[in-house]
C-alpha positions in Angstrom: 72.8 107.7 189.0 72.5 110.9 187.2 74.8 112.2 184.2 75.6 109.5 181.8 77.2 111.3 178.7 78.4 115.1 177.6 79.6 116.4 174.4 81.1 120.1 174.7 84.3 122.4 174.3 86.4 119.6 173.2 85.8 117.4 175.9 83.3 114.0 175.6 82.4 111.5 178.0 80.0 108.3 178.8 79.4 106.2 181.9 81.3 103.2 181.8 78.7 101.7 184.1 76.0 102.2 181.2 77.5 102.4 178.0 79.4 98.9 178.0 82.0 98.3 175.2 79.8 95.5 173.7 77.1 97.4 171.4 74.3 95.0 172.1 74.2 96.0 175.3 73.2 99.7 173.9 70.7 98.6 171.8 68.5 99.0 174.4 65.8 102.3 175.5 66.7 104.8 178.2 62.8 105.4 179.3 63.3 108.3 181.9 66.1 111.1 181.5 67.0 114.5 180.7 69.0 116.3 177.9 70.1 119.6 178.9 71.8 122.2 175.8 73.7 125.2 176.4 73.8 127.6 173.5 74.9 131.1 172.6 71.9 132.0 170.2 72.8 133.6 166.6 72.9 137.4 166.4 72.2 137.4 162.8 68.6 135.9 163.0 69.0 132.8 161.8 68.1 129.1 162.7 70.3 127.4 164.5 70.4 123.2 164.9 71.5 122.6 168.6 71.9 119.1 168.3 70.8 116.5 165.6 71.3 113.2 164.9 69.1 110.1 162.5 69.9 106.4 162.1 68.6 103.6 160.4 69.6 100.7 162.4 68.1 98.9 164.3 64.9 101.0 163.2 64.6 104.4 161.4 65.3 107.0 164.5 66.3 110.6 165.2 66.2 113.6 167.4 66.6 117.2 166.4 66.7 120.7 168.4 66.8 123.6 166.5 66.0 127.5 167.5 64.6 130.0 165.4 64.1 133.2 165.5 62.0 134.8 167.2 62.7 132.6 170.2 61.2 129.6 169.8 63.1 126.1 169.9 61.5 123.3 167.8 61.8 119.7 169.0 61.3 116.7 166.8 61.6 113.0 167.5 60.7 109.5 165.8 61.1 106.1 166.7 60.2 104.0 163.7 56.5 105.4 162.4 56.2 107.1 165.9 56.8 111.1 165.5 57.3 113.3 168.5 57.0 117.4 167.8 56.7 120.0 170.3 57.4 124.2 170.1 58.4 126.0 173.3 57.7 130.0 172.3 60.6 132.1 174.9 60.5 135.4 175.6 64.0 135.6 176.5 65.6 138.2 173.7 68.8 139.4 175.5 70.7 137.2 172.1 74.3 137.4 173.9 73.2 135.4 177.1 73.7 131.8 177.0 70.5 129.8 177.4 69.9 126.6 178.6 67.4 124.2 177.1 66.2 120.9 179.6 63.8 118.3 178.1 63.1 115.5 180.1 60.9 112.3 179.6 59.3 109.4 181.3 57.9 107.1 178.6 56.0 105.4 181.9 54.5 108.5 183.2 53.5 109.1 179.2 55.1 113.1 180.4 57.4 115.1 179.2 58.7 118.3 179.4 60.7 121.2 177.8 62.2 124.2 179.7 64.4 127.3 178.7 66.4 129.5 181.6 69.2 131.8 181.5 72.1 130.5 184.0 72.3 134.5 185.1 69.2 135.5 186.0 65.7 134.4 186.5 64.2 134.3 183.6 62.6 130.6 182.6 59.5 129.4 180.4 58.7 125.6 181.0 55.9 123.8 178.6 54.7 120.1 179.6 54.5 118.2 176.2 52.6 115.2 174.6 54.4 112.0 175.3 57.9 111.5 174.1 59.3 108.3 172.9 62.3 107.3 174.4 66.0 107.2 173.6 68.2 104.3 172.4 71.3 103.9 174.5 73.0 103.6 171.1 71.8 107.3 170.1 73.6 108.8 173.5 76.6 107.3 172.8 76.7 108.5 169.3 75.7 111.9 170.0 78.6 112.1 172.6 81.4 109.7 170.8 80.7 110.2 167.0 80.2 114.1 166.1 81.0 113.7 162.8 77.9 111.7 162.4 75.8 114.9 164.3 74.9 118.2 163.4 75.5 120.9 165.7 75.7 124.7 165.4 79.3 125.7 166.1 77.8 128.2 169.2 76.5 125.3 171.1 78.9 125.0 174.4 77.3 121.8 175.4 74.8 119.2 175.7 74.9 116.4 178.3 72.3 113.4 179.4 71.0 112.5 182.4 69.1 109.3 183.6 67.2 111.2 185.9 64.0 113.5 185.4 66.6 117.1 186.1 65.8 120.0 188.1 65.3 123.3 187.0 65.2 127.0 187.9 67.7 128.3 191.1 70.8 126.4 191.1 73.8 126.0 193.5 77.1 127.1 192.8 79.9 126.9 195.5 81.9 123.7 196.3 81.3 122.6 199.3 84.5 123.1 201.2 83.6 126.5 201.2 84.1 128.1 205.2 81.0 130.1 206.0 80.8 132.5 208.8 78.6 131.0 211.8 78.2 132.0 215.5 80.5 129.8 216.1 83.4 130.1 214.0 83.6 128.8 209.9 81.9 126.0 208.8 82.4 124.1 205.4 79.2 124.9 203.5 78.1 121.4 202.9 78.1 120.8 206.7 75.4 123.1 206.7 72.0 122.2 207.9 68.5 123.5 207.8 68.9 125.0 211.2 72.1 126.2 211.5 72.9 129.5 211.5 75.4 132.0 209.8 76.1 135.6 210.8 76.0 137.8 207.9 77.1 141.8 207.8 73.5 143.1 206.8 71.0 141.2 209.4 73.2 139.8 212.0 72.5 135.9 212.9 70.1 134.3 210.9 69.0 130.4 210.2 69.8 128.7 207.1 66.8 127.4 205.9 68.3 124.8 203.4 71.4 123.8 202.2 71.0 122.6 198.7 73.7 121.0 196.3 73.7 119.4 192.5 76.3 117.2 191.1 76.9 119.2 187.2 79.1 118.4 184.5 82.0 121.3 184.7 81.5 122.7 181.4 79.5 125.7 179.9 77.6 127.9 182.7 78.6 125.2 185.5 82.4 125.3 184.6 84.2 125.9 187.8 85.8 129.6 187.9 88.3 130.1 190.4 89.0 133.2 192.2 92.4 133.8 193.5 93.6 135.0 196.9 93.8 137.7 197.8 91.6 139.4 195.3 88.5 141.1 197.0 89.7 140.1 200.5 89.9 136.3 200.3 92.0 134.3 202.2 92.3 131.3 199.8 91.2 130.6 196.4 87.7 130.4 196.0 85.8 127.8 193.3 82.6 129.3 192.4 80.0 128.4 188.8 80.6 131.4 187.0 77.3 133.2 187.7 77.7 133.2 191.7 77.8 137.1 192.3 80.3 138.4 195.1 78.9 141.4 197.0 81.7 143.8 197.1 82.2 147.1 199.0 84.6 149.9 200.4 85.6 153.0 199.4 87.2 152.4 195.9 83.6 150.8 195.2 82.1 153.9 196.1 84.7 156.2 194.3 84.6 154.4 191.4 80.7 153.4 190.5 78.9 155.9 193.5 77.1 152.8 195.3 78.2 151.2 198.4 78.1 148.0 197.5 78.0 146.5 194.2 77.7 142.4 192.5 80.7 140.9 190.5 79.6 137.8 188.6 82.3 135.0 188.9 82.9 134.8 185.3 83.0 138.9 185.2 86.8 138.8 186.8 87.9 135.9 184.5 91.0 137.6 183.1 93.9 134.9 184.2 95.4 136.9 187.1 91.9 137.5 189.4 90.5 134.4 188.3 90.4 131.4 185.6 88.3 128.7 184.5 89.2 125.1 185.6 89.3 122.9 183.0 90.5 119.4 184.4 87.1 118.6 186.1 84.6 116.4 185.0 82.0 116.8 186.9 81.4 119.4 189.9 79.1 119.0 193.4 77.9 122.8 194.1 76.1 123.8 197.3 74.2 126.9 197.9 72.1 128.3 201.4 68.6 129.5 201.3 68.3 132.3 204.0 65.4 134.3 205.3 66.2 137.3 203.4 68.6 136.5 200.4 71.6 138.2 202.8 74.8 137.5 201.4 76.9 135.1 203.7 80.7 136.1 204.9 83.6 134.0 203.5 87.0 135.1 204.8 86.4 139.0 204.2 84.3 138.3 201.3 80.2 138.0 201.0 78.8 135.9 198.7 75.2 135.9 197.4 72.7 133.2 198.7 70.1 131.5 197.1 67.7 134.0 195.4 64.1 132.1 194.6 61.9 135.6 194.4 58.1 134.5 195.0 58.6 130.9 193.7 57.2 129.4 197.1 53.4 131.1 195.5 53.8 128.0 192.4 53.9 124.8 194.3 54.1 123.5 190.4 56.9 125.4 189.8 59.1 124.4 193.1 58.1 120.3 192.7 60.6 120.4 189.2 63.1 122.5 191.3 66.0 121.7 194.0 63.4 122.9 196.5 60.8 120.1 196.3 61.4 118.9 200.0 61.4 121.8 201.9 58.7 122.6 203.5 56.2 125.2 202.6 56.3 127.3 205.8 60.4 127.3 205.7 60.3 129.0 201.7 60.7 132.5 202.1 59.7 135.4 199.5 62.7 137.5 198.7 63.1 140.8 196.7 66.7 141.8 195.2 68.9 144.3 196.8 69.1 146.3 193.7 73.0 146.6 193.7 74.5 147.5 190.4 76.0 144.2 188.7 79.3 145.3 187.3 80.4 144.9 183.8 83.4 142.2 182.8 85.5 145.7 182.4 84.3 147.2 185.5 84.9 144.1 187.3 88.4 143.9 185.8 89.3 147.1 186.5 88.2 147.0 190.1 90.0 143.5 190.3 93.3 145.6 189.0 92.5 149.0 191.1 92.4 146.5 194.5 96.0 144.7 193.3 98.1 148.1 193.3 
């Protein structure tokens, strides 16, 4: 099992199988897990409370995130007379990008840890941390079920809990019905294995080295965007998270920004005629391929970008807390970025208009 509760953009949710409808039943500690935020930070420099929340039965409890400026996000926790405070200091300033925030526990381990990424880009600072104490059942349910008993800065777009120690750093984001261009025809991406192969436009036939995927809930920076036919040459609709970059060329590219080739974020074309943002998932299985050389793969007459992971095989610490902790050391590549220009929401837009005329 994985997710067990969310709270965000008007939508809450908890696990039947967890949370049963008689309370004693939640009176109880959830020793390993994650809590994973999703925040716009405040462009007027000042604090902000993520998510907050004390009680006083059965025992004097509470958990507060808040960030501050100067990027730093300040944890606190107490069970009874035990206090739990940690500081991660970021160095990610760009104020209008959504951040993530991921702390995870395991109260048998005695380890935690806190991490801050932006969905879009590479950027991430992770800090291990003293032991946590755990979580009452209880507190999940009321941080997801009772807001009016939270606090919460009104630019959070989510928070949601996990049972499970979650990954971080390079994440998947195409469902997996996807077709892929292989040798030998299209395949659904979540068919694909480590070696298979795909023929891309750049470097010919090459071997997927893994096919990752993570089950997300479909809200904030994993909130499925779909892209309509036949915008940018697809042949069906295609559901993408919103950060998965298309690689786009032709002639009107090169007219209108003098590159070949340039990237259009997913949630760049949002506009309601080139795409929209689903809103009646829950949750959302995404899939990604890494390849030898970050090449785009072909989709109908569209490429997509694969897996980027830069020089993370160099940290084997690094890759045990990410999706790519199985694969073996001598399949991880080193990959360095194409250097396309990634457009603009109104660049994308207007390309997304120029192509319907």
């Amino acid at each position: 099992m994985s997710w067990i509760a969310y709270s965000g953009q008007g939508r809450s949710w908890v696990c039947p199988r967890v949370f049963d409808i008689r309370r004693e039943r939640r009176d109880t500690l959830l020793a390993r897990g994650s809590i994973v935020i999703e925040t716009r930070l405040s462009t007027d420099d000042k604090p902000q409370t993520l998510l907050a929340y004390e009680r006083t039965h059965p025992w004097k409890g509470g958990i507060s995130f808040r960030a501050v400026p100067g990027g730093a996000i300040i944890l606190v926790m107490y069970q009874g007379d035990e206090v739990f405070h940690t500081v991660l200091q970021h160095n990610l300033e760009a104020r209008a990008d959504v951040l993530r925030v991921t702390f995870s526990w395991d109260s048998e381990a005695r380890s935690g840890q806190i991490a801050v990424e932006r969905p879009e880009s590479d950027d991430i600072t992770v800090q291990r941390t003293p032991p946590p104490p755990p979580l009452l059942l209880e507190d999940i349910y009321t941080l997801a079920n009772r807001p009016q008993l939270c606090e919460q800065d009104s630019e959070v777009l989510f928070f949601a809990v996990s049972n499970t120690i979650e990954p971080i750093g390079p994440m998947p984001s195409v469902i997996g019905s996807l077709p892929v261009l292989t040798p030998f025809g299209y395949r659904a991406i979540e068919d694909l294995r480590c070696g298979d192969t795909v023929t891309t436009r750049q470097n010919g036939v090459v071997p997927v080295l893994s096919q990752i995927s993570r089950e997300v809930p479909a809200l904030g920076s994993f909130q499925p965007v779909r892209i309509r036919a036949p915008y940018f040459g697809l042949r069906r609709d295609l559901v993408v998270a919103p950060h998965q970059r298309l690689v786009i060329g032709g002639t009107d590219v090169e007219y209108l920004f003098g590159r070949e080739a340039v990237l259009i974020p997913a949630a760049s074309l949002v506009n309601g005629f080139a795409a929209y943002f689903e809103e009646e998932a829950h949750l959302v299985r995404y899939h990604q391929l890494l390849l030898p050389g970050h090449e785009p793969f072909v989709s109908g007459d569209t490429e997509l970008e694969s897996l980027y992971i830069g020089r993370m095989r160099r940290s084997r610490e690094q890759l045990a807390q990410t999706l790519l902790q199985e694969v073996p050391g001598t399949l991880l590549p080193e990959h360095a970025r194409r250097g396309l220009k990634i457009l603009q929401s109104f660049e994308a837009i207007a390309l997304a208009q120029a192509r319907a005329a």
